[in-house]
DSSP file (Angstrom, degrees, kcal/mol; ACC not computed):
  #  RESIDUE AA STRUCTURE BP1 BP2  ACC     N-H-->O    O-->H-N    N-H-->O    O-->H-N    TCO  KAPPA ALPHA  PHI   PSI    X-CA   Y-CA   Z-CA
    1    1 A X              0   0    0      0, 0.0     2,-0.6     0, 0.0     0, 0.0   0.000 360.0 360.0 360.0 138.9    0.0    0.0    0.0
    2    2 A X        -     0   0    0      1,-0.1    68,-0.3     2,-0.0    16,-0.3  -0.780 360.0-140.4 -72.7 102.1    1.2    3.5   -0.8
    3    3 A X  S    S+     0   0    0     -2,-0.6    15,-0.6    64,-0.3    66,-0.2   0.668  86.0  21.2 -27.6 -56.1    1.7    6.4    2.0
    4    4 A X  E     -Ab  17  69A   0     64,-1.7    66,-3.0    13,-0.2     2,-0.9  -0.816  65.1-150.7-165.1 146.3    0.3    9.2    0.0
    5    5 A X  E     -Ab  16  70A   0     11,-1.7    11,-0.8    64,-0.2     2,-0.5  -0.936   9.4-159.9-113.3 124.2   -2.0    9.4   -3.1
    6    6 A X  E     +Ab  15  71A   0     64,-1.7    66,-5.2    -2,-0.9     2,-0.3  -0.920  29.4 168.1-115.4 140.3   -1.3   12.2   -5.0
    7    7 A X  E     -A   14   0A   0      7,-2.7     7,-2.4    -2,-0.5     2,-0.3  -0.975  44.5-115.0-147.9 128.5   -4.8   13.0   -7.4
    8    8 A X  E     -A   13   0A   0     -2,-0.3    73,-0.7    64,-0.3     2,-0.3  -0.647  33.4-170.5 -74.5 126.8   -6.7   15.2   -9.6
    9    9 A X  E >   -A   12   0A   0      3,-0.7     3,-3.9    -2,-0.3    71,-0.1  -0.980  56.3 -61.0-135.7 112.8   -9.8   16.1   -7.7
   10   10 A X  T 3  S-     0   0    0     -2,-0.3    71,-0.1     1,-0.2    68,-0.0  -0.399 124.3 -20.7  26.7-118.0  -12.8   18.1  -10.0
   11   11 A X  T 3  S+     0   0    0     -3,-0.1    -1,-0.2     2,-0.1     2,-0.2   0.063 133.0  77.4-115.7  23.8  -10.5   21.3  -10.9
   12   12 A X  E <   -A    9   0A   0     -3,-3.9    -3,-0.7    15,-0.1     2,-0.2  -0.547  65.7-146.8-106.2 178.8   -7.9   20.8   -7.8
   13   13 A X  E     +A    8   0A   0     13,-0.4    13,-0.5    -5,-0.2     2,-0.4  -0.920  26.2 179.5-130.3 157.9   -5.0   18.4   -7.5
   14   14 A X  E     -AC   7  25A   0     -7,-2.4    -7,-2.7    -2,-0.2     2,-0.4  -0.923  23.9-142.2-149.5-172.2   -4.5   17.3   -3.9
   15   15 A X  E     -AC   6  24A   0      9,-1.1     9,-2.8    -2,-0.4    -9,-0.2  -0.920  28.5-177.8-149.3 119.5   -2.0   14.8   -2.1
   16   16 A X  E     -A    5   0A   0    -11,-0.8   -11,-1.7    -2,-0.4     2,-0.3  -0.409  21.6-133.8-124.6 146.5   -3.6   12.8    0.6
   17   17 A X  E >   -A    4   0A   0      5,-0.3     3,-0.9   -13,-0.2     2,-0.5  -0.923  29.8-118.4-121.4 130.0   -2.4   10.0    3.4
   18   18 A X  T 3  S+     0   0    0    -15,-0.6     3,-0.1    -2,-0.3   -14,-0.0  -0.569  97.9   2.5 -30.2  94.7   -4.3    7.1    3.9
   19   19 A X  T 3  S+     0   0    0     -2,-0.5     2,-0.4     1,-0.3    -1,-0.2   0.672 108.6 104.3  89.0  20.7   -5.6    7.0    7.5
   20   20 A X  S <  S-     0   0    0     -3,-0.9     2,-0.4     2,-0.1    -1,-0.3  -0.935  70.8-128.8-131.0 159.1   -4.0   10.4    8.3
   21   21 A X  S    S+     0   0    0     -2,-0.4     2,-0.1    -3,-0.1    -3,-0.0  -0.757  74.3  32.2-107.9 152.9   -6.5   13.7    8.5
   22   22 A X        -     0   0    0     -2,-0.4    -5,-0.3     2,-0.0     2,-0.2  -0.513  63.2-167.5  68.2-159.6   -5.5   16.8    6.3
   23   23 A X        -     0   0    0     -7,-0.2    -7,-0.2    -2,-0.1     2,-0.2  -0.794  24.5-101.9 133.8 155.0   -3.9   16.6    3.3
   24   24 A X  E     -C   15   0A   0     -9,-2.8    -9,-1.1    -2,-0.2     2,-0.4  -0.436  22.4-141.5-117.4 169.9   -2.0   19.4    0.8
   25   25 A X  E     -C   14   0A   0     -2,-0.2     2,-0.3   -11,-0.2   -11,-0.2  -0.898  30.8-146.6-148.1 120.7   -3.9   20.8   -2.5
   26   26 A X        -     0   0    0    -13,-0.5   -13,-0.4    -2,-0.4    -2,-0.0  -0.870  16.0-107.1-100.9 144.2   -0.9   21.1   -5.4
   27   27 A X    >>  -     0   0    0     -2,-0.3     4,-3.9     1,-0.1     3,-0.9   0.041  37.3-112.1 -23.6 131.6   -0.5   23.4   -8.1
   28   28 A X  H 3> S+     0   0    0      1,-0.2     4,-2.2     2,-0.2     5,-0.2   0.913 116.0  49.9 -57.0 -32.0   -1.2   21.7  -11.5
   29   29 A X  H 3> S+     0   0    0      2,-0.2     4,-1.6     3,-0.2    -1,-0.2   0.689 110.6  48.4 -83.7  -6.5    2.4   21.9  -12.8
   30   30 A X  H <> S+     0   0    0     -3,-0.9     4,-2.2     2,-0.2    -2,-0.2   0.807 115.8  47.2 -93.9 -26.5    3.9   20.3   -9.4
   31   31 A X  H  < S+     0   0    0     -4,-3.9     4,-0.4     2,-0.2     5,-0.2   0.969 110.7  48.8 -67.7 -38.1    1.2   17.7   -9.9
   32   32 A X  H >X S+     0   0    0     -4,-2.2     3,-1.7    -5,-0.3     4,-1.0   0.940 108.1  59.6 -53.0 -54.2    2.1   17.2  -13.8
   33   33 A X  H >X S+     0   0    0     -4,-1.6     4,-1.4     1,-0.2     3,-1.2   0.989 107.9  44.5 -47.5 -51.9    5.9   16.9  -12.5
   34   34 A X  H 3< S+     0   0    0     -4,-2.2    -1,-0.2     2,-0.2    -2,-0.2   0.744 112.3  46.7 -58.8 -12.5    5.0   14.0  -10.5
   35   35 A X  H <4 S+     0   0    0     -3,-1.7    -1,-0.2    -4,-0.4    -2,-0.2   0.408 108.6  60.5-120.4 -18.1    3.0   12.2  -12.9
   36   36 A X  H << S+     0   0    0     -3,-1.2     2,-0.5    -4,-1.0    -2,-0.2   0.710  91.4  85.8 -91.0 -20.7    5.9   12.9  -15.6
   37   37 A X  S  < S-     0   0    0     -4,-1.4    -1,-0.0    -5,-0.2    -4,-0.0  -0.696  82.3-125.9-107.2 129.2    8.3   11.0  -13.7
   38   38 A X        -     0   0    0     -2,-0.5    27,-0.3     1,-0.2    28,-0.2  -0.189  32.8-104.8 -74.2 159.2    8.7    7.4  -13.9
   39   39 A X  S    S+     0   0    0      1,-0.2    27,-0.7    26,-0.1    -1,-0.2   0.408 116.6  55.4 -67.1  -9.5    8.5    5.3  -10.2
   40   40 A X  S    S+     0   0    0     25,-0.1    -1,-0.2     2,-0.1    25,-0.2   0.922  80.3 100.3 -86.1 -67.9   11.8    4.7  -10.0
   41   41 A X  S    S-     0   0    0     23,-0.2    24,-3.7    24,-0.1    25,-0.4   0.449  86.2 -97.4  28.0 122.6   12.9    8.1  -10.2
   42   42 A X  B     -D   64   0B   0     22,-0.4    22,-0.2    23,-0.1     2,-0.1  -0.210  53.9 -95.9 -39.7 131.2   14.0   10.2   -6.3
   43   43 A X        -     0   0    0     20,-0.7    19,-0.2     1,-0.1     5,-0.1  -0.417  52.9-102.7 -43.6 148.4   10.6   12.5   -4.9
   44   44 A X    >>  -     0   0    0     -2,-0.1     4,-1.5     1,-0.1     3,-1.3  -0.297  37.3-101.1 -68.7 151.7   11.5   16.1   -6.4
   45   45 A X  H >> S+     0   0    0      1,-0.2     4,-2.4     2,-0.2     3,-1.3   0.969 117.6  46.9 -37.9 -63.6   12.8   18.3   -3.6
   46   46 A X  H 3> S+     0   0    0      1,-0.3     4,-0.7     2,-0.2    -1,-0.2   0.327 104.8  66.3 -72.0  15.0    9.7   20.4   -2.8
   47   47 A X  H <4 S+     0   0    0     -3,-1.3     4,-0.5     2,-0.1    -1,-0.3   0.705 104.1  35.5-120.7  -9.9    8.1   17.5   -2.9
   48   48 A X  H XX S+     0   0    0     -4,-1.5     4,-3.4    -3,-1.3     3,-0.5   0.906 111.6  66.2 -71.2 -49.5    9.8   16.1    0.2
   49   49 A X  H 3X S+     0   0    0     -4,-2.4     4,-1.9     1,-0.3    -3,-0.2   0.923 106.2  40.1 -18.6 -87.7    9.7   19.4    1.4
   50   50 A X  H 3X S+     0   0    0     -4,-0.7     4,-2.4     1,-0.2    -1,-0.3   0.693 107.9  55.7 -60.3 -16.7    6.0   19.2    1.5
   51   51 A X  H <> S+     0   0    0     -3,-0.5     4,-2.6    -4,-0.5    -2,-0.2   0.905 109.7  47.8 -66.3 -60.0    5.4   16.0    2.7
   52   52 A X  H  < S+     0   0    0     -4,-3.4    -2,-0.2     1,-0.3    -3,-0.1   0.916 112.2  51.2 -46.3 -36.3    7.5   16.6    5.8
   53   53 A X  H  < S+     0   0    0     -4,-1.9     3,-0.4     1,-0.2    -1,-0.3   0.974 120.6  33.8 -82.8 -48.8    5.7   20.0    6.4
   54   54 A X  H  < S+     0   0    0     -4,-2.4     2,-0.5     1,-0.2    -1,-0.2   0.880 134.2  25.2 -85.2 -12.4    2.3   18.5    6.2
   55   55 A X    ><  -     0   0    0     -4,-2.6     3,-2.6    -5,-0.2    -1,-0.2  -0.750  67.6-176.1-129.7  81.9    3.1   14.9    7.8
   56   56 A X  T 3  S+     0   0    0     -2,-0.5    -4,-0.1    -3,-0.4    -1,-0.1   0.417  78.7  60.8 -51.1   0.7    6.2   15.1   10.2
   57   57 A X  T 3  S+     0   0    0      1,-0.1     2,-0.3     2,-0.0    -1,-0.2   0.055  96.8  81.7-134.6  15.0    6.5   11.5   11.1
   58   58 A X    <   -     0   0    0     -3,-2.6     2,-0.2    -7,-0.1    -3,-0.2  -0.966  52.3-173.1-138.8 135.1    7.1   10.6    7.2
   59   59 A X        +     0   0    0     -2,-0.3    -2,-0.0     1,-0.2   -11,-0.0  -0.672  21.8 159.1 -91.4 136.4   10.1   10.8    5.0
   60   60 A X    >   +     0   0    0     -2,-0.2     3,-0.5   -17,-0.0    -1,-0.2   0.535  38.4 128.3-123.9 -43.0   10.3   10.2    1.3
   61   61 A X  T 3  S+     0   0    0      1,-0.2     3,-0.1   -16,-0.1   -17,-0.1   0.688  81.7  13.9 -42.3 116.1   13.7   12.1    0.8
   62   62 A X  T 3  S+     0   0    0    -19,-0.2     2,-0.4     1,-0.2    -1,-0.2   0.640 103.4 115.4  93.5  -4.1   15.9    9.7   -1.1
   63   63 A X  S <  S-     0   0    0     -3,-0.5   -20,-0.7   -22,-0.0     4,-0.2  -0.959  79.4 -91.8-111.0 120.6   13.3    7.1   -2.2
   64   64 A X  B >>  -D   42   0B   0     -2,-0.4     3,-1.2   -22,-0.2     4,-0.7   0.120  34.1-132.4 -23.8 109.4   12.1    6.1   -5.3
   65   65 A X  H >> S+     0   0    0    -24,-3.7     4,-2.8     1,-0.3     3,-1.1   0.868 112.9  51.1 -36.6 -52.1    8.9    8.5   -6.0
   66   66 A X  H 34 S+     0   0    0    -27,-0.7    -1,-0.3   -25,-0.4    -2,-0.1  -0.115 103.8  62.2 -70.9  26.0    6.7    5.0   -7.1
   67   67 A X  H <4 S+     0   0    0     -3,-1.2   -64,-0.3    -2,-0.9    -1,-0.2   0.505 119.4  29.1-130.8 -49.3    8.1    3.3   -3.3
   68   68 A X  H << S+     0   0    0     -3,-1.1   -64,-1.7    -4,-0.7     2,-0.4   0.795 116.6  29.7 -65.1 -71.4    6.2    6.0   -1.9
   69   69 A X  E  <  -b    4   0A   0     -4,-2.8     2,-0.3   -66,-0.2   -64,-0.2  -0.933  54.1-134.3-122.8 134.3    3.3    7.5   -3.4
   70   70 A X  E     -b    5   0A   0    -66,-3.0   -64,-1.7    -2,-0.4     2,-0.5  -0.623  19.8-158.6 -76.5 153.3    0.4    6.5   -5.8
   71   71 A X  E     -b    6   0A   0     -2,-0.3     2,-0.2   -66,-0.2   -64,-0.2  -0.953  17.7-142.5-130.2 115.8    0.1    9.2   -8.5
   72   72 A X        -     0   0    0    -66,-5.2     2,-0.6    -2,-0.5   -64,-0.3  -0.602  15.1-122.7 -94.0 141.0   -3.9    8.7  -10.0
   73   73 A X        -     0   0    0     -2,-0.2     3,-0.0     1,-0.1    -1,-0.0  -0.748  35.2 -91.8 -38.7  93.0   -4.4    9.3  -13.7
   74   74 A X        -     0   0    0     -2,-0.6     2,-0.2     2,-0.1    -1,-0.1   0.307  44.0-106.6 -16.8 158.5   -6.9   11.9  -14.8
   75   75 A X        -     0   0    0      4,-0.3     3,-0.2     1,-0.2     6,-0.0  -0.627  21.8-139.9 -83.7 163.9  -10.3   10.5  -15.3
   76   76 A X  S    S+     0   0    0     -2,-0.2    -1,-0.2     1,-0.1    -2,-0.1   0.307 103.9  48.7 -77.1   1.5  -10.8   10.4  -19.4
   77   77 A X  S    S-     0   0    0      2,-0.1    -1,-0.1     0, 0.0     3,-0.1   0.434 114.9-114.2-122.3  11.5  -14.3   11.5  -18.4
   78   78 A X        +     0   0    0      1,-0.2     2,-0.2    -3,-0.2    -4,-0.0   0.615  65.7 139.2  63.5  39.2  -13.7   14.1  -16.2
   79   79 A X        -     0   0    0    -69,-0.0    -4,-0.3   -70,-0.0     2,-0.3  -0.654  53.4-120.3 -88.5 144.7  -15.1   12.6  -13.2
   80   80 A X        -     0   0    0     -2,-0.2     2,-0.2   -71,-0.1   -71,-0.2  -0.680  27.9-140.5-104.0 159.9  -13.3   13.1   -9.9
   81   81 A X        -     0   0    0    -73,-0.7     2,-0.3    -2,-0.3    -9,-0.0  -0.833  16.6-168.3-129.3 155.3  -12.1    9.7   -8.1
   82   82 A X        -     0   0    0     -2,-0.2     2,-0.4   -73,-0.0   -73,-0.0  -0.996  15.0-143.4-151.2 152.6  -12.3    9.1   -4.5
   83   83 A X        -     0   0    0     -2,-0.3     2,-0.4     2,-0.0    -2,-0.0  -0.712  18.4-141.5-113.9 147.2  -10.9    6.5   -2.2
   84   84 A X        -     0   0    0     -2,-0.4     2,-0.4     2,-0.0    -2,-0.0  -0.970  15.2-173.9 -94.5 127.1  -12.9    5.3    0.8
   85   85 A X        -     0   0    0     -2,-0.4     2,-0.6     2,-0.1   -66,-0.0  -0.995  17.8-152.1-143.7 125.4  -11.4    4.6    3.9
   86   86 A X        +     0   0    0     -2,-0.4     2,-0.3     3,-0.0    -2,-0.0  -0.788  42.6 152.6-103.8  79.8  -13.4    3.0    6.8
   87   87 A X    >   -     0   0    0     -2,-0.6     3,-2.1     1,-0.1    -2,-0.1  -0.889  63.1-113.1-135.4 159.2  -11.3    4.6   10.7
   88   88 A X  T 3  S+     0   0    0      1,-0.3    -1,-0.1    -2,-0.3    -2,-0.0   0.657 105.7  77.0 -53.3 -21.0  -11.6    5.4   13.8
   89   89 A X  T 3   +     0   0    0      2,-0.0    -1,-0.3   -68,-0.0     2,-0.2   0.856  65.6 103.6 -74.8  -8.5  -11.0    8.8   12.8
   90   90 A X    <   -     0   0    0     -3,-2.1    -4,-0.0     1,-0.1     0, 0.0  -0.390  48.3-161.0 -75.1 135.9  -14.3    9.9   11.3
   91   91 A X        -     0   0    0     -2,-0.2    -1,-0.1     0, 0.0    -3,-0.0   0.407  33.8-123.7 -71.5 -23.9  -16.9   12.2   13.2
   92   92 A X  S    S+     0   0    0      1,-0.0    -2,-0.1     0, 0.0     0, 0.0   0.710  82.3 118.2  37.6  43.3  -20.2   11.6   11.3
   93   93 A X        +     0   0    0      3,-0.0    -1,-0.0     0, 0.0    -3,-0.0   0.246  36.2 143.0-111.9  10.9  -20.1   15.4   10.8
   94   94 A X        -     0   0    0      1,-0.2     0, 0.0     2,-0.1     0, 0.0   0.385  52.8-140.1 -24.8-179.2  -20.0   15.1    7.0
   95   95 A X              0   0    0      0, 0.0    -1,-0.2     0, 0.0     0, 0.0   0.599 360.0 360.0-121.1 -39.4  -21.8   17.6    5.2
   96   96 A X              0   0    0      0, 0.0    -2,-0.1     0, 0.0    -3,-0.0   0.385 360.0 360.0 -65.7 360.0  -23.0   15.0    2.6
């Protein structure tokens, strides 16, 4: 399983941890860099950079991007994708 999903979400991109609360919303060209770079390929700087700043207790520095992180495809239909995750952490204060 991947630490961090990085995703085009309707007209955002956002970068996500499974089981972790919060989450980062990226610029379309830092999301396009990620998505241009093959899974072997080192995280980009700023893109350790930002993991650390929103999740302190996780590293990618120095690790194959693809070890790390899922990177989701655009929909071809322009549908936004969402992962479900069933944890302890939820409130049942949705708005939906």
């Amino acid at each position: 399983m991947h630490a961090l999903i990085a995703s085009p979400f309707l007209e955002q991109h956002v970068l996500v941890r499974p089981g972790a609360r919060g989450g980062a919303l990226l610029p379309e060209d830092r999301y396009e860099e990620l998505r241009a770079l093959h899974p072997t390929e080192p995280a980009p700087a700023w893109y350790v950079d930002a993991v650390r700043e929103q999740w302190d207790d996780l590293d990618v520095a120095g690790r194959p991007l693809g070890e790390s992180t899922l990177v989701r495809q655009p929909s071809t239909w322009g549908y936004g994708k969402a992962s479900w995750e069933v944890n302890l952490g939820c409130n049942y204060e949705c708005i939906h």
